[in-house]
N, C-alpha and C positions, 0 to 999 in steps of 0.2 A: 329480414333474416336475423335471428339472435345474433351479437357477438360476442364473446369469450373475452375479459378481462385478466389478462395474463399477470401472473406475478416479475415486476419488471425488474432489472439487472439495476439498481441506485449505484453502486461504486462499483470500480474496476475488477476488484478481487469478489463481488459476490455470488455465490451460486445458491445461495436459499435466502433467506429472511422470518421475521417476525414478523406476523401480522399483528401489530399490535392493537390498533382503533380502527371501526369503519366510522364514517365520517359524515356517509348514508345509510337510508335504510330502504328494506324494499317496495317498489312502489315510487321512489324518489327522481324524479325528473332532474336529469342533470345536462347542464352543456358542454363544451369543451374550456378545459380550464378552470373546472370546479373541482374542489377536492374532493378525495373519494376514501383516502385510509393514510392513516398513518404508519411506517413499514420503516421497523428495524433493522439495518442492516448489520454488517461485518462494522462498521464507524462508526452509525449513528443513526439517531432515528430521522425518518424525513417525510414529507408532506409528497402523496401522490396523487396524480392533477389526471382527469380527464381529456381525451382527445376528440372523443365523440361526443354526441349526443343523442340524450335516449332517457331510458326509463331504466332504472335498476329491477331487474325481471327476478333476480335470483342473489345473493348471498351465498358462495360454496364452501368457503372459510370460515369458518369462528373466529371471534378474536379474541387474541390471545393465543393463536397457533402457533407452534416454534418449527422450524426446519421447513419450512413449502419453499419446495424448487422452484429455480427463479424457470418462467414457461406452462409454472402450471396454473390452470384456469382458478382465479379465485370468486366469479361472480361473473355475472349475466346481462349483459345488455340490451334492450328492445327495442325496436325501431316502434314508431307511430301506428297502431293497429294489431300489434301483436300484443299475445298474451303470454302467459305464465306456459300456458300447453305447447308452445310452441317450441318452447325450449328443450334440446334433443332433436328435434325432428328433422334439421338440415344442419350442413356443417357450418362451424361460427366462423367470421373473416378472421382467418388467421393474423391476416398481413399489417390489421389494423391495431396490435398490440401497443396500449399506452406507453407511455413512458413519462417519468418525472418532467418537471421543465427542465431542469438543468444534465440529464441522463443522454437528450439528444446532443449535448456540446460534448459529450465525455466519450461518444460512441469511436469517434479516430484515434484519440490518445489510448482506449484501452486496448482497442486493436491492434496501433502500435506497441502495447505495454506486454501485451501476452503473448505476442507472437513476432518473430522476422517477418520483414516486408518480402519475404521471396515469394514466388507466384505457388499458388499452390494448388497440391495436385487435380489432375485431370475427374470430375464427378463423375463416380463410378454408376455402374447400370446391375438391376437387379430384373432376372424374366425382360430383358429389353427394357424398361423402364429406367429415366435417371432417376438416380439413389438423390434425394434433399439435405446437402449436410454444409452448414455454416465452413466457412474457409478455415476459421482455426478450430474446427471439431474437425477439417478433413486433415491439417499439418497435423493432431495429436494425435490419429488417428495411424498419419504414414510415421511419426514416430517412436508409438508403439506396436507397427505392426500389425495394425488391425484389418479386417476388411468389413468395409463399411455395409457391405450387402449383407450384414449376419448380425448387423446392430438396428434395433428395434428404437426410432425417435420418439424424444418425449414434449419437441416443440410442434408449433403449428404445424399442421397435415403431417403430421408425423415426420417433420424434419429433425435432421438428427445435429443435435447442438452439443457444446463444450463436455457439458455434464453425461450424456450420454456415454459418451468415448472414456473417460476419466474411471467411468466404473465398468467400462468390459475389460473382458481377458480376451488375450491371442488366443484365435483359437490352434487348436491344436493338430487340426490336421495339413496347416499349413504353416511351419515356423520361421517368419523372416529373420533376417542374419539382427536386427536389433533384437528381436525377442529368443533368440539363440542365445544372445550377449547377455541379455539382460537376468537368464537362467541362475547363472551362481547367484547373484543378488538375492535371488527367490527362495534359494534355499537358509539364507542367512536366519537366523531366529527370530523373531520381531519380539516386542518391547511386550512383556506379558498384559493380560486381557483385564479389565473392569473386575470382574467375579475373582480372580488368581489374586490379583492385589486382597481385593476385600477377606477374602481366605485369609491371605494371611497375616491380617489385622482382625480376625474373628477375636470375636472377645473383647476388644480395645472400645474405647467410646471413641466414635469421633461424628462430625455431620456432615455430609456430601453434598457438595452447592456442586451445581450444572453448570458446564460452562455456555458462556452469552458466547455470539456469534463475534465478539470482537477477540476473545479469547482463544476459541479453534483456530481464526485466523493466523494470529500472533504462533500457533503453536506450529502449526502444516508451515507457514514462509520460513520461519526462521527455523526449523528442523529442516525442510530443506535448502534452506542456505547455508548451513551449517555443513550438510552430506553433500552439496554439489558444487559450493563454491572454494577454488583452492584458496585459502586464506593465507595469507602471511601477515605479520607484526614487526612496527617501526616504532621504536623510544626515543624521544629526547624529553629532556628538562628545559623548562623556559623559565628565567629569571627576568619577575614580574613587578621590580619596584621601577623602574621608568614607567611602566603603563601605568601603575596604582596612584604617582604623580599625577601625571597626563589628564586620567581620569578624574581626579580631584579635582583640577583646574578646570577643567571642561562641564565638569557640574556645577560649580558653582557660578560659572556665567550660563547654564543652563536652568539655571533657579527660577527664574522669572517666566520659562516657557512651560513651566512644569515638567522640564523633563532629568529624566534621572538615568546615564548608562549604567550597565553592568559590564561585568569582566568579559563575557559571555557575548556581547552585541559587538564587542573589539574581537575576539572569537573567531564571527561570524566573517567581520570584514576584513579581516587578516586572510581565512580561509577566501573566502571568494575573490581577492584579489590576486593568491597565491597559484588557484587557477588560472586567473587569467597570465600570470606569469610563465606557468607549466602549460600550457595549452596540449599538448599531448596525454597531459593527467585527466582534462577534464571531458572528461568520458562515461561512454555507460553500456554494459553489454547487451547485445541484442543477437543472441543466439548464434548466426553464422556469420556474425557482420560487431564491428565497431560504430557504436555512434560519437563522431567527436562533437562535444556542444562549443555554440560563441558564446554564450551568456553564460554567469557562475550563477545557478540556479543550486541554493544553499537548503537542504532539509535538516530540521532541528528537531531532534526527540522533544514529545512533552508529556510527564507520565499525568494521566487520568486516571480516574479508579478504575479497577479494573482492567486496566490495558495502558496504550500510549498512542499517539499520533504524530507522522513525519510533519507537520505543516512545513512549505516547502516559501523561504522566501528568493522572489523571480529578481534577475537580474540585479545580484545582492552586491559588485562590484560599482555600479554605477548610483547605488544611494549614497547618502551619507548615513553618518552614526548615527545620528537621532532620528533620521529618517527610519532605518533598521530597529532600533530601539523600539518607537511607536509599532513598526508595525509588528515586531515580535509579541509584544504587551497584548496584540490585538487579539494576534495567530492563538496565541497562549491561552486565554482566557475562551476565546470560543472555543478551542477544542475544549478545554475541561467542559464547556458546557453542549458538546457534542455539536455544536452547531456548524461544523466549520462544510462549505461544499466540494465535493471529490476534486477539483479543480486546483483544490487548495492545499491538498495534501497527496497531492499524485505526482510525480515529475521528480525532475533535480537530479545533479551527476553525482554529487555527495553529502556525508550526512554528517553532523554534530553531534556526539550525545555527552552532555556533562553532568555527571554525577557530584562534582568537588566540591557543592552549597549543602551536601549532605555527609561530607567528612572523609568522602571515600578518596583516596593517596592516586589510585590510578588502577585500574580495570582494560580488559579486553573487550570490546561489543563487537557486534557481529554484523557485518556488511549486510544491503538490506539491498537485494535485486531489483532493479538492475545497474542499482549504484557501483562506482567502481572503489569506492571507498566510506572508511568513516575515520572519524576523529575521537577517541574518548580523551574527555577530559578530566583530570583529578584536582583533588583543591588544593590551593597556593599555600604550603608554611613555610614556616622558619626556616632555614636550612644553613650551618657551614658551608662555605664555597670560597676555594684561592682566587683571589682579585686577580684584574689585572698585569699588577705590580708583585704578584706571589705574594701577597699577603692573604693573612686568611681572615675571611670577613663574615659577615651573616649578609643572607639575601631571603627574600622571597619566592621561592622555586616551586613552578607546576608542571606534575609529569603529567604526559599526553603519549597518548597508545594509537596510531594507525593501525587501522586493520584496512589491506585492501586485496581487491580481487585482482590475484597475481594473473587471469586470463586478459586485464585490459591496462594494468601498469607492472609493469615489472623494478623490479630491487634500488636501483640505480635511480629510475624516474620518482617511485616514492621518494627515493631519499633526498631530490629534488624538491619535490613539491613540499615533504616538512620540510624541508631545509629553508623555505620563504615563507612559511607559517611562521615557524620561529620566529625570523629578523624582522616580520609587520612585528609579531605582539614586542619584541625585546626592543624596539624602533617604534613606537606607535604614532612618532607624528611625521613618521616618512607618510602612514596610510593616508594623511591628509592635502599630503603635497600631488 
């Protein structure tokens, strides 16, 4: 029986991709574990590995396709004896949809990522029939009020998945109390259309670049992180010539190992120790539920072109600096070279972004769900400041901007948590005691 080569989910946030290379052609006998295309995601591009084995019967993609839902058939598989005519003629195993190698380890975490662990609702029945819809296509589903027997699936046997629910409407003969609520919203204006813009730049030169799939992503998260998460804003100044010592000192008996700190790698292990100090900070929201973590699992912006990546480093209280140091160098460089795996940039209670190697004083960023916070950083200058002794002196001062999500820490606890970010970086060889 033919089977259907589904377009598979590579990272947690994706619902389409680029088909960018197949890798086979048709006619090509393939086994399990052999490549078959390479496929652009929301992050990066990545290698898609075979499960089966068979004969490539059919090609349903071009490459170079932009936008194919993650679910939809791109290509044809045949068993031993079958031919090209056979294709169409029975339905394809749905069940046996490939997936990258590394796609099947990201399958829990993303389930965890998208949705509460609460049980979810009862599978509905259509003509007596149950209705086929993945667990969090049926929570989006009871959370916008939909009902599922009126939504047409676009996954195997027509099960109705994530994507599906995401583009229906309530309908309207029956309005549940969220889609009631959710009314004024609908009537607000939206953000004018493609053609309106261009209207009103008739006449102007300019050139129109598409956005890549890392770019919609970056715009959809953080528009709605911005409309859904209560944000509030924490300042202080940290006076930065102890660490700029420290740091000196520390490098140059790090000379020999090849390794070299930044300001930034002290940052990191300020922050994730500060957690571990605040243990009620280091959290992440999971919808109707708090997640407290044990580990300070630190994400650090790193802009790429085009976009940026969280790479997430794991249990960043228990390395040391140069430990941290190396592996940031690592994180860093692969993502700029897109290489980095979903594993590697998915997770963490809290994020870093430092702007101050680029001049900027200090900035607001914007929490990035289901973190319960971030850190911006601006760059260390010169600054007046009364000593001690009421004199007035010059220092080295970096302002730093919390933004955090007031649903999982509130006023008091932020003010907590910077408050031992400060004292690691203005102290930095307490961090080593």
């Amino acid at each position: 029986m033919p089977t259907e080569i589904l377009m598979p989910a590579l990272s947690p946030t994706m619902e389409e991709g680029t088909l960018a290379k197949w890798l086979v052609k048709e006619g090509d006998t393939v086994s399990s574990g052999d490549l078959l295309a390479e496929i652009e995601t929301d992050k990066a591009t990545m290698e898609f590995e075979a499960v089966d084995e068979g004969i490539v019967g059919k090609l349903l993609i071009a490459e170079g396709t932009e936008g194919v839902k993650v679910n939809t058939a791109i290509a044809v598989l045949l068993e031993e004896g079958e031919s090209a005519s056979d294709i169409g003629a029975a339905p394809a195993k749905a069940a046996e949809a490939p997936k990258a190698a590394d796609a099947g380890k990201e399958e829990a975490p993303k389930a965890a990522a998208d949705a509460p662990a609460a049980p979810a609702p009862a599978a509905p029945k259509k003509d007596g029939a149950r209705i086929f819809a993945s667990p969090l296509a049926r929570r989006i589903a009871a959370d916008k009020g939909l009902d599922l027997t009126q939504i047409t699936g676009s996954g195997p046997k027509g099960r109705i998945v994530k994507a599906d629910v995401l583009e229906a409407k309530p309908s309207s003969a029956a309005p549940t109390a969220q889609a009631a609520a959710a009314a004024p919203a609908a009537a607000m204006p939206s953000s004018p259309s493609a053609d309106m813009v261009a209207r009103a730049y008739e006449g102007r030169t300019y050139e129109e670049i598409s956005l890549n799939g890392m770019r919609k992503t970056i715009a959809a998260r953080l528009t709605e992180a911005k409309q859904t998460v209560p944000h509030f804003y924490l300042r202080r100044d940290i006076k930065l010539d102890a660490l700029m010592a420290f740091r000196a000192q520390l490098n140059k008996q790090l000379e020999g190992r090849g390794v070299k700190l930044s300001v930034n790698d002290f940052i990191i292990k300020a922050t994730a120790l500060a957690l571990q100090a605040v243990p009620t900070a280091n959290a992440v929201w999971a919808g109707d539920r708090v997640l407290q973590m044990k580990a300070s699992d630190v994400a650090v912006a790193v802009a790429i072109e085009g976009g940026l990546f969280t790479p997430v480093l794991q249990d960043a209280e228990m390395k040391s600096l140069s430990a941290l140091s190396t592996e940031m160098k690592d994180l860093a460089a692969r993502a700029r070279d897109r290489k980095l795996a979903p594993h590697e940039y998915q997770g963490g209670s809290f994020a870093i972004s430092n702007l101050g190697m680029m001049g900027i004083d200090n900035f607001d960023a914007i929490v990035n769900p289901p973190h319960a916070g971030i850190l911006a950083v601006g760059a260390g200058v010169k600054k007046p400041v009364v000593g001690a002794d009421g004199e007035l002196t010059v220092a080295t001062v970096m302002s730093v901007t919390m933004s955090v999500d007031h649903r999982v820490i509130d006023g008091a606890l932020g003010a907590e948590l910077l408050k031992h970010i400060v004292d690691n970086l203005e102290n930095p060889m307490a961090m080593l005691a």
